[in-house]
C-alpha positions, 0 to 999 in steps of 0.5 A: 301200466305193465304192457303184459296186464289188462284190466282183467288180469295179466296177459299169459301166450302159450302154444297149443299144438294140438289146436296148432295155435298160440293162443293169449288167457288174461285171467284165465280167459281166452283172449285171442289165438294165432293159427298156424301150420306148421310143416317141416321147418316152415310156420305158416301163420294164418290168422289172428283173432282175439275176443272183442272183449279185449281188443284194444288191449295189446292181445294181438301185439302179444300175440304176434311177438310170441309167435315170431318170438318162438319161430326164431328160438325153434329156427322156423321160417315164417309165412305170414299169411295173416294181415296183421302178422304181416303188418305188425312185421312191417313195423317190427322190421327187426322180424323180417329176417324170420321171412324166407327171401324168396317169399317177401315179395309175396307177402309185400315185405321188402326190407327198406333199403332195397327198393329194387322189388318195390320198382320192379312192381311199379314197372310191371304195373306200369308195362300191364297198363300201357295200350301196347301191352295189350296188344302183345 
């Protein structure tokens, strides 16, 4: 089965900036949307949503992909403020690049060959659970 296609018809992902959203119609029917804040040339993708109707059906995927998709062709940095952005960029490390550096370690996204703020977390938790560290 094509990805793009559900049951009710073909998957179409637009941007709406007057809603300040992507959002995904299959058969003309609003599937799903991505909220976003644009500010200058920083995106702020908020949160994902897409109709219990047609979850299950690779919307949100669709939806994600769009909205990396289009920040890259329109040279925006990304702040993926939403969940499932977040982890789907975890499982497409190819996107992690659209994440401003400084701005990775808020979200909890590393790029996997550098552990180095993977272990300067586990040490600052590991300092915060000591007895002495209380004591400072």
């Amino acid at each position: 089965m094509d990805p793009s296609a559900t049951a009710a018809g073909e998957t179409v992902v637009t941007d709406n900036p007057a809603e300040s959203r992507y959002e995904a119609h299959v058969g003309g029917a609003l599937a799903g949307f991505v909220v976003y804040h644009l500010r200058g040339q920083r995106i702020n993708l908020i949160h994902t949503e897409v109709d219990p109707e047609f979850q299950g059906a690779g919307v949100a995927a669709r939806l994600a992909r769009y909205s990396l998709d289009d920040a890259r062709k329109r040279h925006l940095a990304v702040l993926p403020s939403c969940p499932y952005i977040r982890s789907w960029i975890r499982k497409h490390p190819e996107y992690l690049d659209l994440v401003p550096e400084d701005s990775r370690a808020v979200f909890g996204l590393y790029d996997k060959n550098d552990l180095s703020p993977q272990i300067h977390q586990r040490r600052c938790r590991k300092r915060a659970a000591t007895p002495e560290a209380e004591a400072t």
